[in-house]
C-alpha positions as CSV (number, residue, x, y, z in Angstrom):
1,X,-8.7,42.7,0.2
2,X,-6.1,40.4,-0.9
3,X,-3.8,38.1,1.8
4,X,-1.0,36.4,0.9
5,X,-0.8,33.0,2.4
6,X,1.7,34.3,5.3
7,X,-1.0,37.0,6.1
8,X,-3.8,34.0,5.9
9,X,-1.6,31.8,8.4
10,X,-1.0,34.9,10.7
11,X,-5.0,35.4,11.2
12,X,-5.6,31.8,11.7
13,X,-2.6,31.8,15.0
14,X,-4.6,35.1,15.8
15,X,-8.0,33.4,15.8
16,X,-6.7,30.5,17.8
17,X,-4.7,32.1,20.2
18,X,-7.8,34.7,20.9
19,X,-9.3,31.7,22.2
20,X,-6.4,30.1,24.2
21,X,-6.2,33.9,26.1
22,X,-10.6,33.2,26.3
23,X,-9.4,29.7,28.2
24,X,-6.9,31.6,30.0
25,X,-9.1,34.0,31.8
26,X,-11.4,31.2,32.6
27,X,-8.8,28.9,34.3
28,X,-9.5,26.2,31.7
29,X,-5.8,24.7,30.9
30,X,-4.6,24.7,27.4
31,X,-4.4,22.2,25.1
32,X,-0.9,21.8,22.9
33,X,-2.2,22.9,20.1
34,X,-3.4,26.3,22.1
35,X,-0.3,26.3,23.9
36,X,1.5,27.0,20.3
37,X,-0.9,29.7,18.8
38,X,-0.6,31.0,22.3
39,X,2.5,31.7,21.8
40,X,3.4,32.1,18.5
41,X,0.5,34.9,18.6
42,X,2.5,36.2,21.0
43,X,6.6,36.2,20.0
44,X,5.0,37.8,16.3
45,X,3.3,41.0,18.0
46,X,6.3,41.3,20.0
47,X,8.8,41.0,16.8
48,X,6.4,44.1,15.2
49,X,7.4,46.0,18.1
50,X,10.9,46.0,17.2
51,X,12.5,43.6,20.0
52,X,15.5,42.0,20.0
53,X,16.1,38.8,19.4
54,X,17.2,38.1,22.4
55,X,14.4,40.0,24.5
56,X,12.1,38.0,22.1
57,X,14.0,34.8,23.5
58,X,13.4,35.5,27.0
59,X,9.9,36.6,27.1
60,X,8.4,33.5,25.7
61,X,9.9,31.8,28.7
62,X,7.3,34.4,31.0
63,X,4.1,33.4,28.9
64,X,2.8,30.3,30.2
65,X,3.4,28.3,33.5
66,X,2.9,24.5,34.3
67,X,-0.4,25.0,36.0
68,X,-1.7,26.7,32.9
69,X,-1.3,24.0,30.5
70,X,-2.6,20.3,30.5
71,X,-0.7,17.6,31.4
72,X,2.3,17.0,29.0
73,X,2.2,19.8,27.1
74,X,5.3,21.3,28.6
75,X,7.1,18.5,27.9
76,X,5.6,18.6,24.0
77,X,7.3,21.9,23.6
78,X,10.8,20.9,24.4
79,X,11.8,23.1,21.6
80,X,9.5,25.8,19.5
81,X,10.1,28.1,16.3
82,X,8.2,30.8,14.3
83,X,9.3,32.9,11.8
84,X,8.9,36.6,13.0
85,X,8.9,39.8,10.6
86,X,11.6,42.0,12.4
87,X,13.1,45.2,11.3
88,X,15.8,44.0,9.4
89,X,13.7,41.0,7.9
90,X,11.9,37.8,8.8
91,X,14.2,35.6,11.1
92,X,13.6,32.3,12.5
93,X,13.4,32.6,16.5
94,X,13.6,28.9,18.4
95,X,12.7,29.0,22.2
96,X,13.9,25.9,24.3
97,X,11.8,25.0,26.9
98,X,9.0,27.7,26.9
99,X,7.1,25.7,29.8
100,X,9.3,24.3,32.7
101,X,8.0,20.7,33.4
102,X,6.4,20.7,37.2
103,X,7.7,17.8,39.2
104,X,4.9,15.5,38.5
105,X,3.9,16.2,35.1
106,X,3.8,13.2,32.7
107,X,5.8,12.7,29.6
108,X,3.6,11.7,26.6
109,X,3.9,8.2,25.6
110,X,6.0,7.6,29.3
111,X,5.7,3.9,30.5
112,X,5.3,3.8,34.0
113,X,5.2,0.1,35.5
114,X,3.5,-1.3,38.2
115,X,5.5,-2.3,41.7
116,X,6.2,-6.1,41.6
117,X,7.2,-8.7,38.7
118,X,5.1,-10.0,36.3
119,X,5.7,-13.4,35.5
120,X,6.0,-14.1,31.4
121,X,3.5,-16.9,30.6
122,X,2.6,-18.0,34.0
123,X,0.7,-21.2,34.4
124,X,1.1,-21.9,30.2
125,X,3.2,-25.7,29.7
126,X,6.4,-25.4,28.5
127,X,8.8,-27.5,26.7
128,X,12.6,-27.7,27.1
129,X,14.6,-29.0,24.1
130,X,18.3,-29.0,22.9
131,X,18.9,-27.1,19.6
132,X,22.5,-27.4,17.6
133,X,23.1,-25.1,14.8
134,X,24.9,-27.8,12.0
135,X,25.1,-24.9,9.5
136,X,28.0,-22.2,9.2
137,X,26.3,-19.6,9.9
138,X,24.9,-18.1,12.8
139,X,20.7,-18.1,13.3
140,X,18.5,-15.9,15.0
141,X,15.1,-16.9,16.0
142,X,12.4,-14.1,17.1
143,X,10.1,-15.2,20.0
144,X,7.1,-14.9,17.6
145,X,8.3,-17.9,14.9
146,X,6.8,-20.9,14.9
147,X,10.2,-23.3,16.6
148,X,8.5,-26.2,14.2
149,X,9.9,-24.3,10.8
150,X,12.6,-22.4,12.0
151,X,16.1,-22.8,9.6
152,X,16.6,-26.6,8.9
153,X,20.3,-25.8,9.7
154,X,19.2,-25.8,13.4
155,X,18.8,-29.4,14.8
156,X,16.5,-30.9,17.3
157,X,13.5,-32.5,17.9
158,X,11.2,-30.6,15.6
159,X,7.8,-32.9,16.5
160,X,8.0,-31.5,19.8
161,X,8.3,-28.1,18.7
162,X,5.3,-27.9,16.9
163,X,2.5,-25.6,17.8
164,X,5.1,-24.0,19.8
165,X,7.5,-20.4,20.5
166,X,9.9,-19.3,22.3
167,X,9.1,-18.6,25.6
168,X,10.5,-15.6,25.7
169,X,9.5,-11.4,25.8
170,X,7.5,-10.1,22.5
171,X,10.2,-8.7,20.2
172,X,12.9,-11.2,21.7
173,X,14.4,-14.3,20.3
174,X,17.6,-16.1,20.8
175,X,21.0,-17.0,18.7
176,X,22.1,-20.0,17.6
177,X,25.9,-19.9,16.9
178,X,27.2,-23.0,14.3
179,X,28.5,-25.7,16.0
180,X,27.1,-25.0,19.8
181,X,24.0,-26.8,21.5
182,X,21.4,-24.2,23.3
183,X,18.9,-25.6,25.5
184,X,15.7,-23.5,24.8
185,X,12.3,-23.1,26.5
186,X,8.9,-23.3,24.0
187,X,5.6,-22.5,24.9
188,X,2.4,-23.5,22.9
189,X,1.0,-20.8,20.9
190,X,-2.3,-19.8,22.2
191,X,-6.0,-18.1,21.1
192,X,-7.1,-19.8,18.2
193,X,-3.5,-21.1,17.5
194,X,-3.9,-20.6,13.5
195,X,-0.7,-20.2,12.1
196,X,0.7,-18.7,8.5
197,X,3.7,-17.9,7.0
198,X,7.3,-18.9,8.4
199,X,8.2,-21.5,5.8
200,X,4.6,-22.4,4.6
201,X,4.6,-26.0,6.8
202,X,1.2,-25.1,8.7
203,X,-1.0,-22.1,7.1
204,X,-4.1,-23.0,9.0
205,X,-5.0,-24.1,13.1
206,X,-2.1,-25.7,14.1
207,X,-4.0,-28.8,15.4
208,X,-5.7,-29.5,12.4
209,X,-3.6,-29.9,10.1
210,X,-0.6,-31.4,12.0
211,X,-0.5,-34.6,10.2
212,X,-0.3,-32.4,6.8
213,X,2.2,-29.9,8.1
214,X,4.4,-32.9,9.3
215,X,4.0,-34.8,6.0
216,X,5.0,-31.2,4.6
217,X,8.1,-30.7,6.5
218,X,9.4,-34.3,5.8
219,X,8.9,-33.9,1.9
220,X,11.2,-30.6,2.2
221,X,13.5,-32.2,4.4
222,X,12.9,-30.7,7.6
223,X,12.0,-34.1,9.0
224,X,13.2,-37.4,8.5
């Protein structure tokens, strides 16, 4: 016996969704992957029965409930498509929302925060310092960037900076627009405080080779 590689692909949704209906009768909730062959098994035997499209439409909305799969499958399978051999040829049929969410079920990758605040870098030192921006252009520093080698266009006292970041949200930063002082708020970097890249001034532990990256940043004129 010869199978195409359509007819191989319909025997492998058979095989799994034979053991999504096994799960089924046994109460065990189904995971996404048995949710699909489930029914995608099912919308194919239908479609050799000569349905209509839209009767095929509506009955994948009757397959599965909430209950049946785990949590956040439903919302997984906001929208779902197989090709079905019909009467007239193979069409594409696309379900919306096979499994209506229940009320409490979670969204995959959802973020759901404590009660309260939490309080960015509580108990670390900080350091307030004024920064102008003598350039023409304006300069945006993330929170990550080591303040001590940001843009020599930006001035301010840069020996105080050293070691030090923003203190501000991961993924944050600030702008410096030409011509206006900011006050800004550092905090010392912390863990093991090693330090690369930026503009090459440091590239080791910050506190042992201050006295190098200083010398460093006063030979390229980031210092005086």
């Amino acid at each position: 016996m010869h199978l195409t590689p359509t007819e191989l692909e319909r025997l492998t949704i058979f095989s799994a969704a034979e053991l999504a209906r096994r799960y089924l009768r046994l109460g065990i909730a189904l995971s996404h992957p048995e949710a699909v062959a489930y029914l995608a098994d099912e919308l194919l035997t239908v479609a050799r029965q000569d349905w209509t499209h839209s009767r095929i439409v509506a009955h994948a909305a009757t397959l599965l409930r909430t209950d049946q799969v785990q949590p956040g499958v439903a919302h997984l399978l906001k929208t779902f498509s197989v090709e079905v051999a019909m009467a007239e040829g193979t069409k594409l049929v696309t379900v919306f929302d096979p499994i209506q969410p229940g009320p409490d079920d979670p969204v995959p990758g959802e973020v759901i925060a404590a009660d309260g605040w939490i309080e960015l870098n509580e108990g670390r030192p900080t350091t307030t310092i004024g920064v102008l921006n003598t350039g023409d252009r304006t300069i945006q520093v993330r929170s990550h960037a080591h303040f001590f080698e940001v843009n020599r266009a930006l001035q301010f006292d840069r020996r105080a900076a050293y070691g030090m970041r923003l203190d501000r949200p991961s993924g944050g930063g600030m702008r410096f627009d030409p011509g206006i002082e900011r006050q800004v708020t550092l905090v010392p970097y912390a863990g093991a405080r090693r330090i690369h890249g930026f503009a090459g001034l440091v590239e080791g532990q910050a506190d042992d080779t201050r006295n190098a990256a200083l010398a460093r940043a006063t030979a390229r004129g980031y210092l005086e």
